[in-house]
mmCIF file of the C-alpha atoms, coordinates in Angstrom:
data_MODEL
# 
_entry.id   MODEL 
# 
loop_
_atom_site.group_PDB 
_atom_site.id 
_atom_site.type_symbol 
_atom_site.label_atom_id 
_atom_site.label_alt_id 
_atom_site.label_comp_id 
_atom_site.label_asym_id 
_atom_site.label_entity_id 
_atom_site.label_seq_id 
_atom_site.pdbx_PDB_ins_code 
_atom_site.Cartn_x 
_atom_site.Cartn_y 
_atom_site.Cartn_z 
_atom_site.occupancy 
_atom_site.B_iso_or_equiv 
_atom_site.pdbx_formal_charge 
_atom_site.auth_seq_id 
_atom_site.auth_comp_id 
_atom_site.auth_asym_id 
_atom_site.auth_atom_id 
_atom_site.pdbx_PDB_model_num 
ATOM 1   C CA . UNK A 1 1   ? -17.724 -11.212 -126.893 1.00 0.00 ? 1   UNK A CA 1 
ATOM 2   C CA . UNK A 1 2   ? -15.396 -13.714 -127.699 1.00 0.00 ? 2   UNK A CA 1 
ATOM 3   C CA . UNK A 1 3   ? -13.443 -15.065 -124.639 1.00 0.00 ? 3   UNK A CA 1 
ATOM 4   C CA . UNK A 1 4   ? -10.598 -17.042 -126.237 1.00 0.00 ? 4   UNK A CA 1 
ATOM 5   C CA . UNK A 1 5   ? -10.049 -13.777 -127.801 1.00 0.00 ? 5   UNK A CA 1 
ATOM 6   C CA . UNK A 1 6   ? -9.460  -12.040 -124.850 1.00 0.00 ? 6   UNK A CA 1 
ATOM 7   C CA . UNK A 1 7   ? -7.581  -14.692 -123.348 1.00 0.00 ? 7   UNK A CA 1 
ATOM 8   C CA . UNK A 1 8   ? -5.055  -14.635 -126.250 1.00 0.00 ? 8   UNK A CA 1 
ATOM 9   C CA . UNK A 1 9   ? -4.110  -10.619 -125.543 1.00 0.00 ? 9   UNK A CA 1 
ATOM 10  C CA . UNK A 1 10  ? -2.266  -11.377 -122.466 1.00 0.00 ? 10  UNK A CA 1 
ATOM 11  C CA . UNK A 1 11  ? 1.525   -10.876 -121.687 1.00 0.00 ? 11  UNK A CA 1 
ATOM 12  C CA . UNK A 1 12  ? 4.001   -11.849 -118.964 1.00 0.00 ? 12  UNK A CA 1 
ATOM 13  C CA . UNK A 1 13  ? 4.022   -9.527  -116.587 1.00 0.00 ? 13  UNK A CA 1 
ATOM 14  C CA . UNK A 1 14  ? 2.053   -6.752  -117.708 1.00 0.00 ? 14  UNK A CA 1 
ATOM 15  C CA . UNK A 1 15  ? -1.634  -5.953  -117.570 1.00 0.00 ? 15  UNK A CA 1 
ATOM 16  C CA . UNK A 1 16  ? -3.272  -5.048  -121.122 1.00 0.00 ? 16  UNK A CA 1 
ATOM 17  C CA . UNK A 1 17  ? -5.744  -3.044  -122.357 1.00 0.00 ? 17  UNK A CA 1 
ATOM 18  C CA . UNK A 1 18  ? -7.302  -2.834  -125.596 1.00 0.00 ? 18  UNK A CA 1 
ATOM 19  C CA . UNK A 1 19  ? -10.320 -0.587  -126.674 1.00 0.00 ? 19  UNK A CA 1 
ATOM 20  C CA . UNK A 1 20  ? -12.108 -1.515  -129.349 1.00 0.00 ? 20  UNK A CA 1 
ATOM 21  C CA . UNK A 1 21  ? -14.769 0.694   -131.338 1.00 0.00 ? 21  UNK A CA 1 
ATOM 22  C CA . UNK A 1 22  ? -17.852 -0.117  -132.864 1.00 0.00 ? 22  UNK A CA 1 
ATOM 23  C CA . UNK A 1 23  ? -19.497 1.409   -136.191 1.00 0.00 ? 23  UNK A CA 1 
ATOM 24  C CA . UNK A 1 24  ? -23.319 1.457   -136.382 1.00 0.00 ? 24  UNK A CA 1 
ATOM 25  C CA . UNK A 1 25  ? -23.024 -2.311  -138.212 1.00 0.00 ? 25  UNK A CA 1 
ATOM 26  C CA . UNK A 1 26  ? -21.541 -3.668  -135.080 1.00 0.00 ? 26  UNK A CA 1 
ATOM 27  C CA . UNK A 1 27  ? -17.893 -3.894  -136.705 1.00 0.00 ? 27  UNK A CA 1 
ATOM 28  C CA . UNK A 1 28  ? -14.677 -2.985  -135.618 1.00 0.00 ? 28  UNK A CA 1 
ATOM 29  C CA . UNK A 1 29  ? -13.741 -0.170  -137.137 1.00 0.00 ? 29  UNK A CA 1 
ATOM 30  C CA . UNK A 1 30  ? -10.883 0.554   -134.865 1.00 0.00 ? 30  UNK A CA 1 
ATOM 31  C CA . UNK A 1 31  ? -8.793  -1.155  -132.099 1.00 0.00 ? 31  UNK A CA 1 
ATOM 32  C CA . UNK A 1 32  ? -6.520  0.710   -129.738 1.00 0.00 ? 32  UNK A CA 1 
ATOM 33  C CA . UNK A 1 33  ? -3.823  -1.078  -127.127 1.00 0.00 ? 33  UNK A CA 1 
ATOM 34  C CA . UNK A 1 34  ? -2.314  -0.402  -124.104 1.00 0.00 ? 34  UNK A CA 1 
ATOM 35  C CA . UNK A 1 35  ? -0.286  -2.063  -121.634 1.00 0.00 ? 35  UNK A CA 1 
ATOM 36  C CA . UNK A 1 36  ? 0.892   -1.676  -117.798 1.00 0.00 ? 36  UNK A CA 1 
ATOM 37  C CA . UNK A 1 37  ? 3.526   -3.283  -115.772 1.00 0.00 ? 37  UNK A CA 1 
ATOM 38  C CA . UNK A 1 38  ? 1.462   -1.763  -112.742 1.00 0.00 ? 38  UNK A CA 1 
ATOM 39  C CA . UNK A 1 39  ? -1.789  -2.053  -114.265 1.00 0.00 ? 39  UNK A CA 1 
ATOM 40  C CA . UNK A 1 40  ? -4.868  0.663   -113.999 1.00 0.00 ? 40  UNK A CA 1 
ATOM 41  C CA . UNK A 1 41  ? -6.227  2.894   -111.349 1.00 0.00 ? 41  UNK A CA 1 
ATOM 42  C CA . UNK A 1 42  ? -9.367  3.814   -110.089 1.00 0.00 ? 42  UNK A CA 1 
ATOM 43  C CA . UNK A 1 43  ? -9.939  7.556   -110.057 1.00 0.00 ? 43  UNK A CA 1 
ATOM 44  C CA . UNK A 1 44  ? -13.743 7.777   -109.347 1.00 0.00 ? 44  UNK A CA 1 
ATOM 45  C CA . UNK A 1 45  ? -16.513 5.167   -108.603 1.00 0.00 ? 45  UNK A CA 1 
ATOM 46  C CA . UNK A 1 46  ? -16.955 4.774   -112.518 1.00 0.00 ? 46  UNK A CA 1 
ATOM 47  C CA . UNK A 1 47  ? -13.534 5.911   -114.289 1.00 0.00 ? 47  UNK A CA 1 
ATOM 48  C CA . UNK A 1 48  ? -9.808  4.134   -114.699 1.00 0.00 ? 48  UNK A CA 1 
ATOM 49  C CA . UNK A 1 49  ? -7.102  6.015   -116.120 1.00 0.00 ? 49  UNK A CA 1 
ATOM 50  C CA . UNK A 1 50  ? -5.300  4.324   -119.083 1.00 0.00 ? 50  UNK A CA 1 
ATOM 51  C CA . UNK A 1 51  ? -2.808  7.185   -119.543 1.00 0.00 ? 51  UNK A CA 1 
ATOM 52  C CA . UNK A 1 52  ? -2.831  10.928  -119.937 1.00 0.00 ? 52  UNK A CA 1 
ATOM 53  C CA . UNK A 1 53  ? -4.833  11.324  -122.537 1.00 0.00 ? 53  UNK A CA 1 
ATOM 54  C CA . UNK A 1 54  ? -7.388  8.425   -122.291 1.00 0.00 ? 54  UNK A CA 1 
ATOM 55  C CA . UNK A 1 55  ? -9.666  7.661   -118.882 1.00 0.00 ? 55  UNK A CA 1 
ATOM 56  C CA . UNK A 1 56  ? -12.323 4.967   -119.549 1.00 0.00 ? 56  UNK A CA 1 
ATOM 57  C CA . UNK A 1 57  ? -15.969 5.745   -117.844 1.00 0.00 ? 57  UNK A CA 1 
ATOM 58  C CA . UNK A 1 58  ? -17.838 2.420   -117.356 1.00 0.00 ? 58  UNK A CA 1 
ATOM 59  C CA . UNK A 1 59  ? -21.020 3.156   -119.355 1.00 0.00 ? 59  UNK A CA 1 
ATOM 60  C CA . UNK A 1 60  ? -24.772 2.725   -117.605 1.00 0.00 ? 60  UNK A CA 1 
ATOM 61  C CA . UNK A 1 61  ? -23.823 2.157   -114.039 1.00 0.00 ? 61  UNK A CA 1 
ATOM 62  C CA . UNK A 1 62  ? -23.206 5.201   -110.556 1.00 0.00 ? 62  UNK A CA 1 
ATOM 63  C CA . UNK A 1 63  ? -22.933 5.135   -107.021 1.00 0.00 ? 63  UNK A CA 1 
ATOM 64  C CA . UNK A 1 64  ? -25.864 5.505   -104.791 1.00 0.00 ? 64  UNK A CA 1 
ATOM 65  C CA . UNK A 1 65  ? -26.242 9.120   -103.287 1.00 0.00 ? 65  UNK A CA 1 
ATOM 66  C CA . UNK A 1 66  ? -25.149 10.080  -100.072 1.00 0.00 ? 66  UNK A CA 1 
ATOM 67  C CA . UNK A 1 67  ? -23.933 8.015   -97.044  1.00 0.00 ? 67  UNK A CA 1 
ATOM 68  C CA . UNK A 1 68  ? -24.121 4.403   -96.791  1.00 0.00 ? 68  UNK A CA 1 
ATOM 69  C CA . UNK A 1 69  ? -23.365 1.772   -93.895  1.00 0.00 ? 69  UNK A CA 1 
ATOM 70  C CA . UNK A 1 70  ? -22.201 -2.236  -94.594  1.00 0.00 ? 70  UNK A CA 1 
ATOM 71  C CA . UNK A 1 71  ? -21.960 -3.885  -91.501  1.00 0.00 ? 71  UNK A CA 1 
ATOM 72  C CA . UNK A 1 72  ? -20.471 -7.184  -93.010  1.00 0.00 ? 72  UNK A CA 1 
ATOM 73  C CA . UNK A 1 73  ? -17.899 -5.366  -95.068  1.00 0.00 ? 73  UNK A CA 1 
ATOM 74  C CA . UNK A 1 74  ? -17.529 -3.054  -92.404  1.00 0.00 ? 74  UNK A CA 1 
ATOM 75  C CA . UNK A 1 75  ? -18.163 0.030   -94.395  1.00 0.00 ? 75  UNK A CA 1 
ATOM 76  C CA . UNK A 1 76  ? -19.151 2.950   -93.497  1.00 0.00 ? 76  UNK A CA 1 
ATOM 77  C CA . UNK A 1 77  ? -18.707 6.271   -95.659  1.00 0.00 ? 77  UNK A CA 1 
ATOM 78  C CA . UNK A 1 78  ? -20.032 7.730   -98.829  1.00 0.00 ? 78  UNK A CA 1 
ATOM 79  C CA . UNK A 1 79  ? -21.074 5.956   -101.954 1.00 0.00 ? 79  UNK A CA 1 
ATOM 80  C CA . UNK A 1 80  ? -18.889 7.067   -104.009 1.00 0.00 ? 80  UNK A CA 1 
ATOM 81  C CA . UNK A 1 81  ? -16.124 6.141   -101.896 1.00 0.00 ? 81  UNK A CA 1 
ATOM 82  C CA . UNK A 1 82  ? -17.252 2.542   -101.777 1.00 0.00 ? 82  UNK A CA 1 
ATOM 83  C CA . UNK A 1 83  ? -18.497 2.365   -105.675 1.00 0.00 ? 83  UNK A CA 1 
ATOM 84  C CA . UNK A 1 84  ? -14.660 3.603   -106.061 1.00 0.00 ? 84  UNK A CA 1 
ATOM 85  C CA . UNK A 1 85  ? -12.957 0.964   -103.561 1.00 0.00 ? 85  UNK A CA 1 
ATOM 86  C CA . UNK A 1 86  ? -15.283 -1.476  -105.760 1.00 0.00 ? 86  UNK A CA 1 
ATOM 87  C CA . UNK A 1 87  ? -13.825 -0.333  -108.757 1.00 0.00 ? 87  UNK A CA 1 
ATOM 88  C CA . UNK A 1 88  ? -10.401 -0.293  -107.759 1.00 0.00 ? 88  UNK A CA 1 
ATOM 89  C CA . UNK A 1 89  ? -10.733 -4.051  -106.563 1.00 0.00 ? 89  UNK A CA 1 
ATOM 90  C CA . UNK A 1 90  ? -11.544 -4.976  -109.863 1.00 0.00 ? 90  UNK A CA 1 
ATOM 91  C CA . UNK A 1 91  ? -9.031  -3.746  -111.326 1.00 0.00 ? 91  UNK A CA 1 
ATOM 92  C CA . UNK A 1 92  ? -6.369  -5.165  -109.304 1.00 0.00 ? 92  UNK A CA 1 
ATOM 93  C CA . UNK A 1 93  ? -5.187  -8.623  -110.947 1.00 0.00 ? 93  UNK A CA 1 
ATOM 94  C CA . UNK A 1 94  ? -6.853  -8.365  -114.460 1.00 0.00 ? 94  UNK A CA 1 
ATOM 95  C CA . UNK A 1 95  ? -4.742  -9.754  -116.794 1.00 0.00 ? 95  UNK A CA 1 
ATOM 96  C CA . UNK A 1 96  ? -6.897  -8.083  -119.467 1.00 0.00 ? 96  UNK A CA 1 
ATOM 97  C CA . UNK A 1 97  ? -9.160  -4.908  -119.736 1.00 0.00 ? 97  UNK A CA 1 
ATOM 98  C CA . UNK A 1 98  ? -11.123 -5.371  -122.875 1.00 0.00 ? 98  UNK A CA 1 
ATOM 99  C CA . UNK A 1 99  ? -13.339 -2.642  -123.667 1.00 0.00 ? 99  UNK A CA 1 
ATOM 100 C CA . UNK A 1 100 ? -16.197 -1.840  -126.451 1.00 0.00 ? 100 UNK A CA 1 
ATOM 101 C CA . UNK A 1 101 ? -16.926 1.296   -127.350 1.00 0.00 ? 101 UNK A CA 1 
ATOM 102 C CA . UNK A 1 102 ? -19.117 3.526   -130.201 1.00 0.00 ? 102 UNK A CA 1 
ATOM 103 C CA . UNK A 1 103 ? -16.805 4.703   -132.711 1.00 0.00 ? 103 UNK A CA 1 
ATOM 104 C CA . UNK A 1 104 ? -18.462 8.176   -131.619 1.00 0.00 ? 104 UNK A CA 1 
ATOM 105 C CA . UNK A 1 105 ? -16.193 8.188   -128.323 1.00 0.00 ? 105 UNK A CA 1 
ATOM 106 C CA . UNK A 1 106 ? -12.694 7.463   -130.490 1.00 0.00 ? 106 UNK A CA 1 
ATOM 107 C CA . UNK A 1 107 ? -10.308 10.564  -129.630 1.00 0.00 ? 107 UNK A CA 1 
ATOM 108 C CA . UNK A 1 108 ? -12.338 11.783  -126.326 1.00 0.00 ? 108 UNK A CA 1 
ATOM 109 C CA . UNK A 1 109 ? -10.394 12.168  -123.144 1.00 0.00 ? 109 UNK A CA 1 
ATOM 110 C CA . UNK A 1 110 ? -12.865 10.198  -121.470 1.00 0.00 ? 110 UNK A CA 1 
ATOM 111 C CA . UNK A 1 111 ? -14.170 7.408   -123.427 1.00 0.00 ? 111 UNK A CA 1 
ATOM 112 C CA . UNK A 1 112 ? -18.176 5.620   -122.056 1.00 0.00 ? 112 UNK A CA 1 
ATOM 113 C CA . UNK A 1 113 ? -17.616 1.872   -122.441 1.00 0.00 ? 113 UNK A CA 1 
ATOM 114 C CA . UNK A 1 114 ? -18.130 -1.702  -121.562 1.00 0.00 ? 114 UNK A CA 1 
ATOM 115 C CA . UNK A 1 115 ? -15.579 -3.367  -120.117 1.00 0.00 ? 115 UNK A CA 1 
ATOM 116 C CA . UNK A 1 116 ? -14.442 -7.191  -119.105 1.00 0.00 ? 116 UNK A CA 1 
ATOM 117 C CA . UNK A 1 117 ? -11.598 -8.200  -117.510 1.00 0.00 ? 117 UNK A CA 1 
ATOM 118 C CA . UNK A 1 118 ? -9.582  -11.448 -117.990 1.00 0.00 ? 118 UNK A CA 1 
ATOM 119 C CA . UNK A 1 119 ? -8.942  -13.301 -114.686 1.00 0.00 ? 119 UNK A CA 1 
ATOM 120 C CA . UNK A 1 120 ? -6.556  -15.871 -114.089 1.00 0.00 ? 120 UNK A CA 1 
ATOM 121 C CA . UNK A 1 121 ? -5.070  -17.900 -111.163 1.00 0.00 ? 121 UNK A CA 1 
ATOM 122 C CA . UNK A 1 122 ? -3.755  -20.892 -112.236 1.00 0.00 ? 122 UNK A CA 1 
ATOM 123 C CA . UNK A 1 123 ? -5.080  -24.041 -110.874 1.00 0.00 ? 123 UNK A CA 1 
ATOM 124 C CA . UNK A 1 124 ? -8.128  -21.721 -109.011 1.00 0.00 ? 124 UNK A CA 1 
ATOM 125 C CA . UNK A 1 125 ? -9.775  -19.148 -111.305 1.00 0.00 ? 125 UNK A CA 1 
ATOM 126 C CA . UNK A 1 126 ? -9.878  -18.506 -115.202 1.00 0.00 ? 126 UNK A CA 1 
ATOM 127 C CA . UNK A 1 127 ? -12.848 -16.013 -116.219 1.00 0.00 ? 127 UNK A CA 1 
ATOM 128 C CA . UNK A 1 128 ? -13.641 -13.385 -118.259 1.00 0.00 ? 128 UNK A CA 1 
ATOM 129 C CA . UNK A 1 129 ? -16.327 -11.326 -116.223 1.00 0.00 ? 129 UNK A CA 1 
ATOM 130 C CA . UNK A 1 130 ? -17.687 -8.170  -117.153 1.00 0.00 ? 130 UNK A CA 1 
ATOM 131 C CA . UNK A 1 131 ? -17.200 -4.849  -114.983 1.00 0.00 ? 131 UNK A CA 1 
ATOM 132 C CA . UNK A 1 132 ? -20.722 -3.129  -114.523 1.00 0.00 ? 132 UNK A CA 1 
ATOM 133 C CA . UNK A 1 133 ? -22.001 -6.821  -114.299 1.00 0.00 ? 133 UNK A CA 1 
ATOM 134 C CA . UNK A 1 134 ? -19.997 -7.744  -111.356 1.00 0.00 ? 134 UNK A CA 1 
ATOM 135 C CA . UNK A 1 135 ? -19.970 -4.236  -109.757 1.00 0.00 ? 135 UNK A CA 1 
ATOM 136 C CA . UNK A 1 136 ? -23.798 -4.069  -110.071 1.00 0.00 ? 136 UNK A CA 1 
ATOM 137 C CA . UNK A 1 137 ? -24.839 -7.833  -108.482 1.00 0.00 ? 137 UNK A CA 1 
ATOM 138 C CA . UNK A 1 138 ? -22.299 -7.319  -105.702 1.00 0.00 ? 138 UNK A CA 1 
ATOM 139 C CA . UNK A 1 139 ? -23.942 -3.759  -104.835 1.00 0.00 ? 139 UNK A CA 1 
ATOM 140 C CA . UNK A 1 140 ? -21.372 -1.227  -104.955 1.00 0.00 ? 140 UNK A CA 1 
ATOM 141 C CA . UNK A 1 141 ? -22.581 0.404   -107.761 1.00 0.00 ? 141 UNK A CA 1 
ATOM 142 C CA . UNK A 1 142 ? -26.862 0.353   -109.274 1.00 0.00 ? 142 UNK A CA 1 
ATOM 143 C CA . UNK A 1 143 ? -28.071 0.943   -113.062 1.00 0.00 ? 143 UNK A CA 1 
ATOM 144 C CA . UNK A 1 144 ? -27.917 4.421   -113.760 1.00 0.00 ? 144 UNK A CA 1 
ATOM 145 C CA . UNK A 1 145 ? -31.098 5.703   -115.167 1.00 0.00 ? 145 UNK A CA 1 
ATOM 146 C CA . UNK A 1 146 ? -32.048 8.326   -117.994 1.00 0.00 ? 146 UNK A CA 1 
ATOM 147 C CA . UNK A 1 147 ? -33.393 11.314  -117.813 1.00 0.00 ? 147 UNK A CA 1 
ATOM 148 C CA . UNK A 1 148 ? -36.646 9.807   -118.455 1.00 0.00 ? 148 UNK A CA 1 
ATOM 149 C CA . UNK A 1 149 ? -36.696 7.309   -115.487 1.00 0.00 ? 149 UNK A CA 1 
ATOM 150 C CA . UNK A 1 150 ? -35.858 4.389   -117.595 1.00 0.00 ? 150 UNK A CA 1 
ATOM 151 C CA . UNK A 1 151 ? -32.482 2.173   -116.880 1.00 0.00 ? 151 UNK A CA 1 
ATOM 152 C CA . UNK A 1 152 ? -29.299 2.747   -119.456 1.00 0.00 ? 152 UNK A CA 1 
ATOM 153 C CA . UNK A 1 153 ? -28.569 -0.871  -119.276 1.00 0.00 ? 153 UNK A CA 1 
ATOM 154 C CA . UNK A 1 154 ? -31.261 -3.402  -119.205 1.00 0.00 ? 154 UNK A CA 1 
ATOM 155 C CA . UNK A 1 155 ? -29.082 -5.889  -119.899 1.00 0.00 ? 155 UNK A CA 1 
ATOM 156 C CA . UNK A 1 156 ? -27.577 -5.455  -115.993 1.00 0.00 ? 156 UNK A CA 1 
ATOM 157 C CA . UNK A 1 157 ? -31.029 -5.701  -114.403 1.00 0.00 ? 157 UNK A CA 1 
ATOM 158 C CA . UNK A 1 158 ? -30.594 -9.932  -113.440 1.00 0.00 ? 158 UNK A CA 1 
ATOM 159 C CA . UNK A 1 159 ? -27.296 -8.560  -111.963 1.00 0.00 ? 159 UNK A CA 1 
ATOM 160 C CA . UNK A 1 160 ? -29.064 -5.669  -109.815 1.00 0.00 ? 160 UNK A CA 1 
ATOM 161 C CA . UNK A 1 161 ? -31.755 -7.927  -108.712 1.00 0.00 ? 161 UNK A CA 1 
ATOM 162 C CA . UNK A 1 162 ? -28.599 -9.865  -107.201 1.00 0.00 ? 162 UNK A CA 1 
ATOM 163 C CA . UNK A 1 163 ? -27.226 -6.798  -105.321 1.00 0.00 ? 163 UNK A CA 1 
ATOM 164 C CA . UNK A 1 164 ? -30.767 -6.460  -104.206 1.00 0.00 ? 164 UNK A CA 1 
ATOM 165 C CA . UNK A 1 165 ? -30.919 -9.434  -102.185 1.00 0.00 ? 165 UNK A CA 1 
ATOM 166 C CA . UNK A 1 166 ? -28.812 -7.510  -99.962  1.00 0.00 ? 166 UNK A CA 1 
ATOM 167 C CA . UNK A 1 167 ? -25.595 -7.167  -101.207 1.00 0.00 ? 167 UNK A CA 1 
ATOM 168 C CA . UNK A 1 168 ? -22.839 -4.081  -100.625 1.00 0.00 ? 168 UNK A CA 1 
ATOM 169 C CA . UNK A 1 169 ? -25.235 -0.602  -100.676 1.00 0.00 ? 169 UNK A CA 1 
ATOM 170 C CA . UNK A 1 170 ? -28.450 -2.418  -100.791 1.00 0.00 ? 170 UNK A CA 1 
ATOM 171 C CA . UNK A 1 171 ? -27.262 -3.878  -97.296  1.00 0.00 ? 171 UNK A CA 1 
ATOM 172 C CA . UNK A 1 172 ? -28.645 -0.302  -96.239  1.00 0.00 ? 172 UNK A CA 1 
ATOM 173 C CA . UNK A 1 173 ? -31.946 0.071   -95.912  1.00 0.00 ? 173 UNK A CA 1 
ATOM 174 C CA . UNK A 1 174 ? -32.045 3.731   -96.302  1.00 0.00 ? 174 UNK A CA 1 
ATOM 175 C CA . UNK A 1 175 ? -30.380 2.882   -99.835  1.00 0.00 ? 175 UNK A CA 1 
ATOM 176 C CA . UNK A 1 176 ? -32.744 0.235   -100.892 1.00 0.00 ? 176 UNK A CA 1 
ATOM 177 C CA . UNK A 1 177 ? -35.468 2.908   -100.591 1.00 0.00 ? 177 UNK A CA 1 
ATOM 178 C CA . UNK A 1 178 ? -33.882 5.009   -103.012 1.00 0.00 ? 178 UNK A CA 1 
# 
């Protein structure tokens, strides 16, 4: 992922998204923008709508199940409520959403992709950070695993061994046992 790339899709005053789609070669074989003057929302713990016909899932990451309790953030409620509140922070000052996708997922109302968002506060932040990355290592939302027990993204497990450590829903111990 090329982050002076990213970078260079910003615009004054508006937050911009662009969804990119991948062959089976790894090349773009389309590219798709979209911009906001009051950016993205949230509408579960893993999905942002773009517009009406277009809601991007993040792809390999969920909520724990059930109920949770984080005294530090002093949180307590379901997990999808906080994998959603987690989600929604996120999305909140992004000056970019850049996501990948398969070319597979090209005219489906919802769309499974990676996504980064472009960061910046001049003079205290400038990053481009992935979504599931940072969602996973600061625990509001785990790896979601196949039907065969093995993780969809084993490129997030450093990240979850973060959130481990005792971060957001791992904070719970009946969560950590799950």
């Amino acid at each position: 992922m090329d982050e002076a790339y990213v970078r260079s899709l910003a615009a004054p005053g508006k937050t911009v998204l662009v969804m990119e789609y991948y062959d089976g070669q790894g090349k773009v074989s389309e590219r798709k923008g979209y911009a906001s003057a009051s950016g993205f929302k949230a509408v579960s713990p893993t999905d942002f709508r773009v517009d009406t016909s277009l809601t991007v899932r993040l792809y390999g990451i969920e909520p724990c199940q059930g109920d949770m309790v984080n005294r530090k953030e002093n949180f307590a409620g379901s997990c999808d409520d906080y994998a959603r509140q987690g989600l929604a922070t996120l999305l909140q000052s992004p000056r970019v959403i850049y996501c990948r996708a398969f070319v597979s997922e090209t005219g489906a109302k919802t769309q499974d992709a990676t996504c980064y968002g472009y960061y910046n506060f001049p003079g205290s932040l400038d990053t481009v950070d992935m979504f599931e990355e940072q969602l996973v290592s600061l625990g509001s939302h785990r790896i979601a695993k196949r039907s065969d027990g093995t993780f969809a993204r084993t490129d997030l497990k450093e990240a979850e061994d973060i959130g481990r450590r005792g971060y957001g829903m791992w904070a719970d111990p009946r969560i950590a046992g799950q």
